[in-house]
ZALUMKE-738821 format. One record per residue: residue number from 1; residue in three letters; x, y, z of N, C-alpha, C in turn. Coordinates in Angstrom, 3 decimals, always signed. Example, Ala and Ser with C-alpha at 12.3 -4.5 7.8 and 13.67 -1.06 7.14 Angstrom:
BEGIN
[rec 1,"ala",[+13.190,-5.690,+7.800],[+12.300,-4.500,+7.800],[+13.200,-3.300,+7.800]]
[rec 2,"ser",[+12.850,-2.250,+7.080],[+13.670,-1.060,+7.140],[+12.900,+0.030,+7.870]]
//
This chain:
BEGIN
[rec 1,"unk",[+13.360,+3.728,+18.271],[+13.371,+2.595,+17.357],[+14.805,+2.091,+17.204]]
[rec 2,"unk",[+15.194,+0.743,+17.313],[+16.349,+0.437,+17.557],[+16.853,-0.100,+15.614]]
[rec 3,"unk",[+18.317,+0.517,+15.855],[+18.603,-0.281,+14.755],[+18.236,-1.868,+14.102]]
[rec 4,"unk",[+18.541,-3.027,+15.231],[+18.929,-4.230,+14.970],[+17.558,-4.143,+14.053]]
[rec 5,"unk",[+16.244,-3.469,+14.279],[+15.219,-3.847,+14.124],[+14.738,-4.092,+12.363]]
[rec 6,"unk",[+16.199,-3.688,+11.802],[+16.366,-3.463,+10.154],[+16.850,-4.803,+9.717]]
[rec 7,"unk",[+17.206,-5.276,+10.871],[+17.920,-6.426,+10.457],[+17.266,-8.177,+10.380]]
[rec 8,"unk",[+16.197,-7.634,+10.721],[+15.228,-9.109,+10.852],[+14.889,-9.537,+9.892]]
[rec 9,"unk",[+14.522,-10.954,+9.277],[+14.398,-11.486,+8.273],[+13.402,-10.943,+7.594]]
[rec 10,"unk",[+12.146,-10.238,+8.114],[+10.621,-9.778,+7.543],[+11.344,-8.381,+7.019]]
[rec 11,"unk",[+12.132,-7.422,+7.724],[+12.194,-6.438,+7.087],[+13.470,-6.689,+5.946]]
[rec 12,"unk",[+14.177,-7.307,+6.167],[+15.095,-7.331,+4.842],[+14.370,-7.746,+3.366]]
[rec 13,"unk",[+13.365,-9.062,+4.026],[+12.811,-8.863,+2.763],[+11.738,-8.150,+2.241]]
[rec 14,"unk",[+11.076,-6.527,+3.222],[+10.720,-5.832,+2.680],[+11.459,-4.716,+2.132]]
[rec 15,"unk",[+12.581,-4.639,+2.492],[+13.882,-3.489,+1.623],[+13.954,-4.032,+0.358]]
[rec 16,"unk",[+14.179,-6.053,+0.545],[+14.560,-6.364,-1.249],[+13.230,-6.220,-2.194]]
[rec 17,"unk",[+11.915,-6.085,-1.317],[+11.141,-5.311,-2.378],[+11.196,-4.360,-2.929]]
[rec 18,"unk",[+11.675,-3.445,-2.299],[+12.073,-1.970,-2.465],[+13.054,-1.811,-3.610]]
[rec 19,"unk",[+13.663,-2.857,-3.518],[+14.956,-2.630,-4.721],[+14.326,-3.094,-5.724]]
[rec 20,"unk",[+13.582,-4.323,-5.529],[+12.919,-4.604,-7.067],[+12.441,-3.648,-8.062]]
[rec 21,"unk",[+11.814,-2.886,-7.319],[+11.101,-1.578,-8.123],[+11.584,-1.233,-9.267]]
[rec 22,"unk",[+12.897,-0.150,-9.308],[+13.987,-0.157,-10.525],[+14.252,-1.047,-11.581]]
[rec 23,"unk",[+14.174,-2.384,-11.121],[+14.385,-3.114,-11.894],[+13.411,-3.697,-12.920]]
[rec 24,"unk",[+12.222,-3.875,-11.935],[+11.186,-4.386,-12.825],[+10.691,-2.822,-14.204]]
[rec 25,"unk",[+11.107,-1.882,-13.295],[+10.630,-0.773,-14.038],[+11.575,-0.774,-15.488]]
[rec 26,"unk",[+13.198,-0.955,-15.225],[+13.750,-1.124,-16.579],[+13.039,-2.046,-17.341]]
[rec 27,"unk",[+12.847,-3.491,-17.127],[+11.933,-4.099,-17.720],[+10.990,-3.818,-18.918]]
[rec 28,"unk",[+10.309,-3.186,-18.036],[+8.965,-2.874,-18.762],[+9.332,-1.570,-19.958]]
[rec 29,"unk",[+10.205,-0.416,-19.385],[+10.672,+0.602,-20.442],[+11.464,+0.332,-21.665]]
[rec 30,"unk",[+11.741,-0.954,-21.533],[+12.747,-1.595,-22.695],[+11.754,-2.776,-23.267]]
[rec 31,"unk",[+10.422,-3.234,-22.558],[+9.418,-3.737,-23.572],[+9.648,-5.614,-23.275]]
[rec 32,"unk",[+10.564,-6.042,-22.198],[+10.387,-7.402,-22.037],[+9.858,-7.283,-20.592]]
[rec 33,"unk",[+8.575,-7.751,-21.410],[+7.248,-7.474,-20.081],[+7.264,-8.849,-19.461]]
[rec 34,"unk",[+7.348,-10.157,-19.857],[+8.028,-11.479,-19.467],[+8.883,-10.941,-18.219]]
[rec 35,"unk",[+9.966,-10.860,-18.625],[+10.928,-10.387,-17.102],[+10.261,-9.642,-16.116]]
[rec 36,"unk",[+9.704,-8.546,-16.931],[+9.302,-6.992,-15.752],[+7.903,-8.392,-14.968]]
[rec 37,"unk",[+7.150,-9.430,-15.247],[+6.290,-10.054,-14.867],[+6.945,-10.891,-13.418]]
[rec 38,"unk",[+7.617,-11.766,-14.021],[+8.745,-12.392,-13.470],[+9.110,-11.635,-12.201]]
[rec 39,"unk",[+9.371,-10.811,-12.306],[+10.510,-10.195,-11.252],[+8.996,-9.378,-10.554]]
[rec 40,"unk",[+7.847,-9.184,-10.808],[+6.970,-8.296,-10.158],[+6.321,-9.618,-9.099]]
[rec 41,"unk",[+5.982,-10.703,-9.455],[+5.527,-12.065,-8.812],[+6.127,-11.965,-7.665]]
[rec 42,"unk",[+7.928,-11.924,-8.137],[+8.682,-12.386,-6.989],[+8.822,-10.965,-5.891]]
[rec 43,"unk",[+8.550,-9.970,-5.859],[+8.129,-9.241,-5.082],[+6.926,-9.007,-4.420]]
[rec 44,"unk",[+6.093,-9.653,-5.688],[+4.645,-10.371,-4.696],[+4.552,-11.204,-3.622]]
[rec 45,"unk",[+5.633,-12.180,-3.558],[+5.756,-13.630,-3.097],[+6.670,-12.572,-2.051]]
[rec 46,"unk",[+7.339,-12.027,-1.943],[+8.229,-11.411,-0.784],[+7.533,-10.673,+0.171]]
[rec 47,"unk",[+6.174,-10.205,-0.178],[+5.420,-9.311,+0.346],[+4.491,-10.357,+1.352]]
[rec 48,"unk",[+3.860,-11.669,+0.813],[+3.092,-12.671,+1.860],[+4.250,-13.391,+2.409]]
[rec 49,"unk",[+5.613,-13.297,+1.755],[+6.430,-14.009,+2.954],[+6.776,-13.303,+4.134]]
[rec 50,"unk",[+7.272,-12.213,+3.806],[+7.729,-10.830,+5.083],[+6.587,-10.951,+6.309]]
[rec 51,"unk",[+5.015,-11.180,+5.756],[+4.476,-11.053,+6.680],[+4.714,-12.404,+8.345]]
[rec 52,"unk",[+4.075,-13.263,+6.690],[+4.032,-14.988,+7.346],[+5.063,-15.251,+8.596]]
[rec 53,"unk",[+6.791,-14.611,+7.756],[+7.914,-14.878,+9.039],[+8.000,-14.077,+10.308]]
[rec 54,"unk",[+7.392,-12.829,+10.088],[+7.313,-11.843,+11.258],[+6.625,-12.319,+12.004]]
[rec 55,"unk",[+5.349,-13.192,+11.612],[+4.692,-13.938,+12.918],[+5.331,-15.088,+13.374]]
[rec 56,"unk",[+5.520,-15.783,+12.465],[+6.060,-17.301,+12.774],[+7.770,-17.128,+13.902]]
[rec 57,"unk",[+8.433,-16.208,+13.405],[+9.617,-15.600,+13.794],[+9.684,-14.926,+15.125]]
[rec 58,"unk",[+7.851,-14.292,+15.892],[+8.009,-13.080,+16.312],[+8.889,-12.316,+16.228]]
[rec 59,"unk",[+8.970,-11.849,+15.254],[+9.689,-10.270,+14.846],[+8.844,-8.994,+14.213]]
[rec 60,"unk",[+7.630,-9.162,+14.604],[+7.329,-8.295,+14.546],[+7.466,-6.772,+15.269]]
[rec 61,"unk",[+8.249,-5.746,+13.944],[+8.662,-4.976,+15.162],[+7.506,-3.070,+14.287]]
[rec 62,"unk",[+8.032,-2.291,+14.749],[+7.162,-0.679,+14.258],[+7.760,-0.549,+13.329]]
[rec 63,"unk",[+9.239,-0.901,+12.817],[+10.066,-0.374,+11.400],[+9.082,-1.667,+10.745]]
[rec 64,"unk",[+8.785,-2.246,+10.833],[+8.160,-2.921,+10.208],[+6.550,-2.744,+9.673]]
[rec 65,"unk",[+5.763,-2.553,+10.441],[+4.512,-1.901,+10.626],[+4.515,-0.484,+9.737]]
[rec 66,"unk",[+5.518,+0.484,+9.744],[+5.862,+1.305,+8.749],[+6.782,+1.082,+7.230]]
[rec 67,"unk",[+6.995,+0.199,+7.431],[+8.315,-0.475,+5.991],[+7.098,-0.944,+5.146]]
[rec 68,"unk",[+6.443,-2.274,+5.536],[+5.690,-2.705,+4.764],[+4.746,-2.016,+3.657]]
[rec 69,"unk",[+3.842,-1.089,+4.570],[+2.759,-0.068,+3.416],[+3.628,+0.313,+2.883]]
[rec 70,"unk",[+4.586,+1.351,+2.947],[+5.615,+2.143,+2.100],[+6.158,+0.894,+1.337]]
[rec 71,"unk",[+6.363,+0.180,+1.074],[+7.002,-0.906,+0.244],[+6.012,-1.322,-0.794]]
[rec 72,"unk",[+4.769,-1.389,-0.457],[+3.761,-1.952,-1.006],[+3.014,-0.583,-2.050]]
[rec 73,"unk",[+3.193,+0.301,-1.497],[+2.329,+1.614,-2.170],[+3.766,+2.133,-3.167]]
[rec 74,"unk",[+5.023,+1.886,-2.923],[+6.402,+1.885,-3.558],[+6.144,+1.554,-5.134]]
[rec 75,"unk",[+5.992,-0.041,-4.687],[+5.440,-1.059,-5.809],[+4.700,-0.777,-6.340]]
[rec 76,"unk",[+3.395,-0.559,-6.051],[+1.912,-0.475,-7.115],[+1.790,+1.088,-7.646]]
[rec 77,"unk",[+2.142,+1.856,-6.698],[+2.258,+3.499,-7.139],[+3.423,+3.140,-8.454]]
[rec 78,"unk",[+4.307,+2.578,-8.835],[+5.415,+3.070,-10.063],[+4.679,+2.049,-10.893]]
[rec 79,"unk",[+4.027,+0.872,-10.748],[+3.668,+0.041,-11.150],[+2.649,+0.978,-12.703]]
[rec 80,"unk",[+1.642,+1.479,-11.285],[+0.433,+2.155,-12.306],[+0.800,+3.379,-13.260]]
[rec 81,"unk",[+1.890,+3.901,-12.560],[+2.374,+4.888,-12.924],[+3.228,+4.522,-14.781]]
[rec 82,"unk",[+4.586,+3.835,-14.516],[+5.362,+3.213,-15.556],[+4.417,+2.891,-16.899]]
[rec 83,"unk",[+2.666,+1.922,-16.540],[+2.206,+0.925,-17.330],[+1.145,+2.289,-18.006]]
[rec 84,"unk",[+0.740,+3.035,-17.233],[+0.196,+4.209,-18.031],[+0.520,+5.674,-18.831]]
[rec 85,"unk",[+2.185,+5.509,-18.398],[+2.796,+6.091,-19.832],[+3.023,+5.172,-20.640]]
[rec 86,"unk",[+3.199,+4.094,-20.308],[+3.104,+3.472,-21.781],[+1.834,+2.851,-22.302]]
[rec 87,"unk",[+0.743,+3.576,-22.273],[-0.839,+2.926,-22.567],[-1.064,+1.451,-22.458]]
[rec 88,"unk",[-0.955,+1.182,-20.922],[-1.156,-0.331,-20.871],[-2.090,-0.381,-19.592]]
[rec 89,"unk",[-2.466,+1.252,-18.518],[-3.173,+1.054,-17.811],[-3.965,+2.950,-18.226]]
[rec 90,"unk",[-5.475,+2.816,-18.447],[-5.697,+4.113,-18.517],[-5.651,+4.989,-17.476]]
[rec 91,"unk",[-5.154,+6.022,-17.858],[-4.868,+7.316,-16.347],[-5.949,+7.473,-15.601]]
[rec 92,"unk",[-7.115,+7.079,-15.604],[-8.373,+7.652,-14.586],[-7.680,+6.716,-14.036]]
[rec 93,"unk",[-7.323,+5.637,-13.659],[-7.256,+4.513,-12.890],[-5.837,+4.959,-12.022]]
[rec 94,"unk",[-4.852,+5.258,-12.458],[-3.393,+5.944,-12.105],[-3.712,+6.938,-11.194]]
[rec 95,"unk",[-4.236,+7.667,-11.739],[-4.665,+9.465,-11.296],[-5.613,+9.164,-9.517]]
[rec 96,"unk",[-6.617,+7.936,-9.662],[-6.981,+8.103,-8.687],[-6.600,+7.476,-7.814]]
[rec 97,"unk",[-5.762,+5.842,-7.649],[-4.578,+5.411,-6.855],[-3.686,+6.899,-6.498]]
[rec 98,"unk",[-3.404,+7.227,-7.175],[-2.503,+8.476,-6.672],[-3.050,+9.213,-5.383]]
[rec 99,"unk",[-3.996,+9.601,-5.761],[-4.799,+10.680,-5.244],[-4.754,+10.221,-4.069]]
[rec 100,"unk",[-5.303,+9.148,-3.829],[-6.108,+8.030,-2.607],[-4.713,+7.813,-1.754]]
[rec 101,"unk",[-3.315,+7.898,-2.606],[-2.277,+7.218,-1.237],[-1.784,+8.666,-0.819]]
[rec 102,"unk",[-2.036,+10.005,-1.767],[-1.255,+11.039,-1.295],[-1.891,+11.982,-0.109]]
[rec 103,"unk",[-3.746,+11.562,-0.554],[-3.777,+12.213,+0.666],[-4.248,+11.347,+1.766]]
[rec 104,"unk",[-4.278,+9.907,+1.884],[-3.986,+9.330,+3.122],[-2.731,+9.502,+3.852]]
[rec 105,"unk",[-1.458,+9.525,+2.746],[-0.012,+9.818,+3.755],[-0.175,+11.340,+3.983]]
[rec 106,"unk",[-0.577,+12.499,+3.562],[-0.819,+13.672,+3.989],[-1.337,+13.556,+5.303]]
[rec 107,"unk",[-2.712,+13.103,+5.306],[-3.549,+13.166,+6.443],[-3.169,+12.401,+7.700]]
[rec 108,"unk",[-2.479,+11.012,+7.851],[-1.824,+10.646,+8.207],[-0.225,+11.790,+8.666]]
[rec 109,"unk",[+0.336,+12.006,+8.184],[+1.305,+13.553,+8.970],[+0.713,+14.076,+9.514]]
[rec 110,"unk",[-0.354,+14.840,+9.165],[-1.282,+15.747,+10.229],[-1.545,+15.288,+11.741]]
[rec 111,"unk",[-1.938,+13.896,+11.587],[-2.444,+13.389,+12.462],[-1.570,+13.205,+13.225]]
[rec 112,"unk",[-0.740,+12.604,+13.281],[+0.106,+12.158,+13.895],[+1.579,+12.940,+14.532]]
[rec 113,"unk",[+1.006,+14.505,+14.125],[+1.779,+16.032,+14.051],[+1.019,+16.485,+15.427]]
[rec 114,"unk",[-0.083,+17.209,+14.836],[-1.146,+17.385,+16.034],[-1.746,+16.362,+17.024]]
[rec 115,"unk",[-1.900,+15.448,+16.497],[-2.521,+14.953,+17.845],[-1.764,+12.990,+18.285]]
[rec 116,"unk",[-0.461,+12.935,+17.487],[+0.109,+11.777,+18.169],[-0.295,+10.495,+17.514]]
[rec 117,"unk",[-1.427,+10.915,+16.656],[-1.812,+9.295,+16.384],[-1.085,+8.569,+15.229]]
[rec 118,"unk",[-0.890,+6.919,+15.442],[+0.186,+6.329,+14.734],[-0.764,+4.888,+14.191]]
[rec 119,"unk",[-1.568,+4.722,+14.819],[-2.030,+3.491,+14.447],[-3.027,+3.657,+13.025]]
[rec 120,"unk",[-2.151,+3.472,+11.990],[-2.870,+3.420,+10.524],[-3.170,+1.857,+10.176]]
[rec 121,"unk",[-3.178,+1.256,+10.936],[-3.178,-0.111,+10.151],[-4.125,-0.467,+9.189]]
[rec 122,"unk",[-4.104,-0.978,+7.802],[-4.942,-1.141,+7.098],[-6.229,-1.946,+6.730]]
[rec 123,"unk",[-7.650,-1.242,+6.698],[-8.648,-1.830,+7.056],[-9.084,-2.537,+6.102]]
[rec 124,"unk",[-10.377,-4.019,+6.219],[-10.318,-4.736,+5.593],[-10.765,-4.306,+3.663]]
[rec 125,"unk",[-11.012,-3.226,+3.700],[-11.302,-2.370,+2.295],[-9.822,-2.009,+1.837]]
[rec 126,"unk",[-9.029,-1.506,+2.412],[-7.666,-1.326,+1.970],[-7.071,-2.648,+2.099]]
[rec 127,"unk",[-7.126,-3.630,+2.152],[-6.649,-4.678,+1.699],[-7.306,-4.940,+0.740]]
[rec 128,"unk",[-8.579,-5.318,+0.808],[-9.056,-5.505,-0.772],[-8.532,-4.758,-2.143]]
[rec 129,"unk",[-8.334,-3.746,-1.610],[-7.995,-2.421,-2.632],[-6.268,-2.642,-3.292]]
[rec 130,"unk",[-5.608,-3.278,-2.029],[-4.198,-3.691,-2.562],[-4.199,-4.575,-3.338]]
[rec 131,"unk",[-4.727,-5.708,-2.555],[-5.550,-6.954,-3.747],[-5.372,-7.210,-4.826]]
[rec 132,"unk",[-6.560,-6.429,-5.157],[-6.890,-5.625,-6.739],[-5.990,-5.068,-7.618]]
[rec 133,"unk",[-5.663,-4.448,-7.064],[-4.259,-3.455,-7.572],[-3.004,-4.222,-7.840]]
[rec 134,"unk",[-2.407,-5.512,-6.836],[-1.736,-6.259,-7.380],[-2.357,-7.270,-8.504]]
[rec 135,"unk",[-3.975,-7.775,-8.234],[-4.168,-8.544,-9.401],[-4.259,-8.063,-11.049]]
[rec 136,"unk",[-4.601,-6.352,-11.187],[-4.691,-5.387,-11.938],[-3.323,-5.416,-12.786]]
[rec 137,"unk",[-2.160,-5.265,-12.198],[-0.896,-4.634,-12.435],[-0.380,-6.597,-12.860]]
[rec 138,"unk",[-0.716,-7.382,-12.508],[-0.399,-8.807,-12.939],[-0.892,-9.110,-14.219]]
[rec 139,"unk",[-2.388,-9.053,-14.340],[-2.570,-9.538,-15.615],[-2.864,-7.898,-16.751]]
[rec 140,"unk",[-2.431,-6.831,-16.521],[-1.962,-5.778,-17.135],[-0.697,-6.528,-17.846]]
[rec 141,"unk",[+0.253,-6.897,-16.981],[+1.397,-7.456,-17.931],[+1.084,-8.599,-18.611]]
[rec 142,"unk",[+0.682,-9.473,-18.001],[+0.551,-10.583,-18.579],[-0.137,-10.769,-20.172]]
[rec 143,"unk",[-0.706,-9.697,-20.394],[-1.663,-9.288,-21.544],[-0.932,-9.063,-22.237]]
[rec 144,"unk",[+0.217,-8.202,-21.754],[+1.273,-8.104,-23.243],[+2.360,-9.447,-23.440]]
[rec 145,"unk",[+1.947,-10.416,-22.429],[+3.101,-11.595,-22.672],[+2.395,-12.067,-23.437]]
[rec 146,"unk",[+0.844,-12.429,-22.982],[+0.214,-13.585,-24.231],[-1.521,-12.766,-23.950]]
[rec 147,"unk",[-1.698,-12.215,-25.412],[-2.951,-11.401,-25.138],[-3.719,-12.291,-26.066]]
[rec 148,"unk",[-4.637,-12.751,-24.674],[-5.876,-13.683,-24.913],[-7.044,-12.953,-24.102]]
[rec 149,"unk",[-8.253,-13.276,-24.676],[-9.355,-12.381,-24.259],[-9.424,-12.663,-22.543]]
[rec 150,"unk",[-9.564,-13.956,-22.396],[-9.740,-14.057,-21.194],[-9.174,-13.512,-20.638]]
[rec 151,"unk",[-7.596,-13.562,-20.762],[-6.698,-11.986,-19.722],[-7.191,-10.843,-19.640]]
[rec 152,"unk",[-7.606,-10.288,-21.083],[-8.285,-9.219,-21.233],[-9.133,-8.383,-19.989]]
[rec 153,"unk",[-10.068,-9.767,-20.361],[-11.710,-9.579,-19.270],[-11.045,-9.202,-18.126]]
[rec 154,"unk",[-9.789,-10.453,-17.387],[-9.644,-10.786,-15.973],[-9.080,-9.424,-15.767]]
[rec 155,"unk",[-8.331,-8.720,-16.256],[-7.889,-7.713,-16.179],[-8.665,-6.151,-16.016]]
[rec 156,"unk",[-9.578,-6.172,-16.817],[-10.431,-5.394,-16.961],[-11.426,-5.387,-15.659]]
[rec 157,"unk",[-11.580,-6.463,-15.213],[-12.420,-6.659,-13.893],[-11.466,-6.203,-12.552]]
[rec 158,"unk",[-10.637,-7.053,-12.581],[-9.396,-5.960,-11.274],[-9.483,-4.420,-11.469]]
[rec 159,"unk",[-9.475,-4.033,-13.172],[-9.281,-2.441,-12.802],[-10.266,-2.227,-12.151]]
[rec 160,"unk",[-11.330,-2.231,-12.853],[-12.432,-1.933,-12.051],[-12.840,-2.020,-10.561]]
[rec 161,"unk",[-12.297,-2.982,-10.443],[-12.313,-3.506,-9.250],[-11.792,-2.434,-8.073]]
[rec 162,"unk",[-10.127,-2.648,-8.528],[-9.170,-1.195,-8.187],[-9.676,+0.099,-8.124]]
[rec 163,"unk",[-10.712,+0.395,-9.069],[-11.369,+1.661,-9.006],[-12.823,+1.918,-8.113]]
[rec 164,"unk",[-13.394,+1.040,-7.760],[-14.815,+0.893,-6.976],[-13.622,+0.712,-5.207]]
[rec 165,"unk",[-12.810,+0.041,-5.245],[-12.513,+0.054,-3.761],[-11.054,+1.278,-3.325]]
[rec 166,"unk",[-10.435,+1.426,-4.597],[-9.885,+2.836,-4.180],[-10.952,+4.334,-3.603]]
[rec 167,"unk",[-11.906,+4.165,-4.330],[-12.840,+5.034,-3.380],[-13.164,+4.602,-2.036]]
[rec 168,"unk",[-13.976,+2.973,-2.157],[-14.358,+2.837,-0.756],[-13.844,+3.027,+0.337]]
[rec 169,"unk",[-12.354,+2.527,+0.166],[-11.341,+2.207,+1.384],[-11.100,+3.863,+1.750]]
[rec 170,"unk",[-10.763,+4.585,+0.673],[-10.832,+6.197,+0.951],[-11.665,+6.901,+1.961]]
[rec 171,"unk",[-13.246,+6.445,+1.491],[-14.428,+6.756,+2.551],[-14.097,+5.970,+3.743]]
[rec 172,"unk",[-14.055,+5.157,+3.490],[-13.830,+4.116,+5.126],[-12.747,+4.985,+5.455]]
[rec 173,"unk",[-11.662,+5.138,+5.364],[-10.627,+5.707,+6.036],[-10.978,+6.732,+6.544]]
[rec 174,"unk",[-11.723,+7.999,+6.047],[-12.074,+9.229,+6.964],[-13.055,+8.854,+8.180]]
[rec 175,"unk",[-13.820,+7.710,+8.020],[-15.059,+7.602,+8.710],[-13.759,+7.093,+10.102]]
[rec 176,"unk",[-12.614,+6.480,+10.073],[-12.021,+5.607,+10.943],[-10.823,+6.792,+11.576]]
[rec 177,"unk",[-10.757,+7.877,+10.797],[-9.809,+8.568,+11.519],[-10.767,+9.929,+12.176]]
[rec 178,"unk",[-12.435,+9.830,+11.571],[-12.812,+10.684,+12.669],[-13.437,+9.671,+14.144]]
[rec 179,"unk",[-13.600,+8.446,+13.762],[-14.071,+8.161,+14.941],[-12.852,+7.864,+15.996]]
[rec 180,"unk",[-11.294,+7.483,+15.556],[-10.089,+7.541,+16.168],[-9.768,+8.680,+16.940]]
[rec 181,"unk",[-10.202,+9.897,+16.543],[-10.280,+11.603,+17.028],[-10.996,+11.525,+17.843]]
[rec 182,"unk",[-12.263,+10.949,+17.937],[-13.251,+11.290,+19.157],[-12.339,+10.330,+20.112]]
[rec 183,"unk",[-12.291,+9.232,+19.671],[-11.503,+8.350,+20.702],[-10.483,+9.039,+21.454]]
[rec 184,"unk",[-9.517,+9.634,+20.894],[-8.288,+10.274,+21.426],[-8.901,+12.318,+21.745]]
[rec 185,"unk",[-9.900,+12.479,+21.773],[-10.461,+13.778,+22.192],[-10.899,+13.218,+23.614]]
[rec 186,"unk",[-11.551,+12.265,+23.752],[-12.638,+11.892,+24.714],[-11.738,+11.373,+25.719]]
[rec 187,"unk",[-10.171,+10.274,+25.120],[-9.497,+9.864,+26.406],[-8.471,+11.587,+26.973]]
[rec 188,"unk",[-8.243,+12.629,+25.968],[-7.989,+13.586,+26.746],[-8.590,+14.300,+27.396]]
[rec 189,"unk",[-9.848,+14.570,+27.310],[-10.672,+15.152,+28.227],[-10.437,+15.286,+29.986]]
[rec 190,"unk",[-10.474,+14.192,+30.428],[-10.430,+13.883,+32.016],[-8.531,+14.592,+32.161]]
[rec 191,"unk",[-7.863,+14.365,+31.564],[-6.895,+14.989,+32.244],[-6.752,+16.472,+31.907]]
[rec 192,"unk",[-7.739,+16.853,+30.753],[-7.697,+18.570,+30.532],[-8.703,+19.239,+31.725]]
[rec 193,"unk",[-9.616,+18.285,+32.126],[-10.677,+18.527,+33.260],[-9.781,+18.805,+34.641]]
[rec 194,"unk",[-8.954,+17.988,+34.842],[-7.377,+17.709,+35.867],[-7.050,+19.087,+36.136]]
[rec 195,"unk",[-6.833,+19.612,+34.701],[-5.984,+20.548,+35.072],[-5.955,+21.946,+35.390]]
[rec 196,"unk",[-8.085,+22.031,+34.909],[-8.711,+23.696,+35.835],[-8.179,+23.283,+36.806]]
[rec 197,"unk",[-8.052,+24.459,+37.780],[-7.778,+24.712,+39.238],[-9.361,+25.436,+39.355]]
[rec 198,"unk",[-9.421,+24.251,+40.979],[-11.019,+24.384,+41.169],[-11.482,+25.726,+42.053]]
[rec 199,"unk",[-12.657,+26.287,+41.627],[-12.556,+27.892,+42.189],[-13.507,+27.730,+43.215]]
//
């Protein structure tokens, strides 16, 4: 993986997501949820731009393909985390985002330990699931800028939301890394067949 590859316009502005984090997090621990809002948007807006220019740019490069999720699970992991010590998101909802990214990046090491595989790209349930989770963690704040029922509801429906497809995408994901295994069992086969010596 080559250095320059840090240097392209898509990944810089997935590093300045990365930095946002801290900041929006002071935000919110000091209670001007306005700003911590503010500054969470504009890491929203950095996240559909990074993509948009990597195509438009071709720069799409693998530090990239790996920067992005980690940038994005960065964000919403401290997000859920920060807003449910301070009772603004309940912990079943925290606890199982957690769960869902620690042992996909677990299982993901394994995989890619033993048997090489790298292609995690995220399926159309784990996008939904990010979705959610950014629309969740949006009007979560926004509720404490101006708490009107309707935020309420809209809010209350993302969690939920967040919580019906943090499972799904979970199930989908095992169903996609055992059928990826047969895939990569079945293309090793013929060269493990190669390599009896015929009697």
């Amino acid at each position: 993986m080559r250095l320059s590859q840090i240097f392209t316009a898509p990944n810089q502005l997935t590093l300045l997501r990365m930095v946002f984090v801290p900041f929006i997090v002071i935000e919110l621990v000091d209670g001007r949820y306005f700003r911590a809002l503010v500054l969470f948007v504009i890491a929203g807006f950095s996240d559909g731009l990074d993509g948009l220019l990597a195509r438009k740019l071709h720069q799409q490069t693998l530090l990239g393909q790996y920067l992005d999720p980690i940038a994005d699970k960065l964000l919403l992991s401290t997000m859920f985390l920060v807003l449910s010590i301070l009772h603004k998101i309940p912990w079943k909802f925290t606890v199982l985002v957690f769960s869902r990214d620690i042992s996909i990046l677990a299982a993901s090491a394994v995989l890619f330990a033993i048997a090489g595989l790298r292609d995690f790209r995220p399926s159309i349930f784990g996008k939904a699931n990010t979705f959610s989770q950014i629309a969740a963690v949006f009007f979560v704040m926004l509720l404490c800028v101006r708490p009107e029922r309707w935020i309420w509801i809209t809010r209350t429906v993302f969690l939920r939301a967040t919580f019906a497809f943090t499972i799904i995408s979970a199930l989908h994901y095992v169903l996609l890394v055992q059928h990826r295994l047969r895939l990569h069992t079945h293309a090793l086969a013929p060269h493990s067949s190669a390599d009896i010596p015929a009697s």
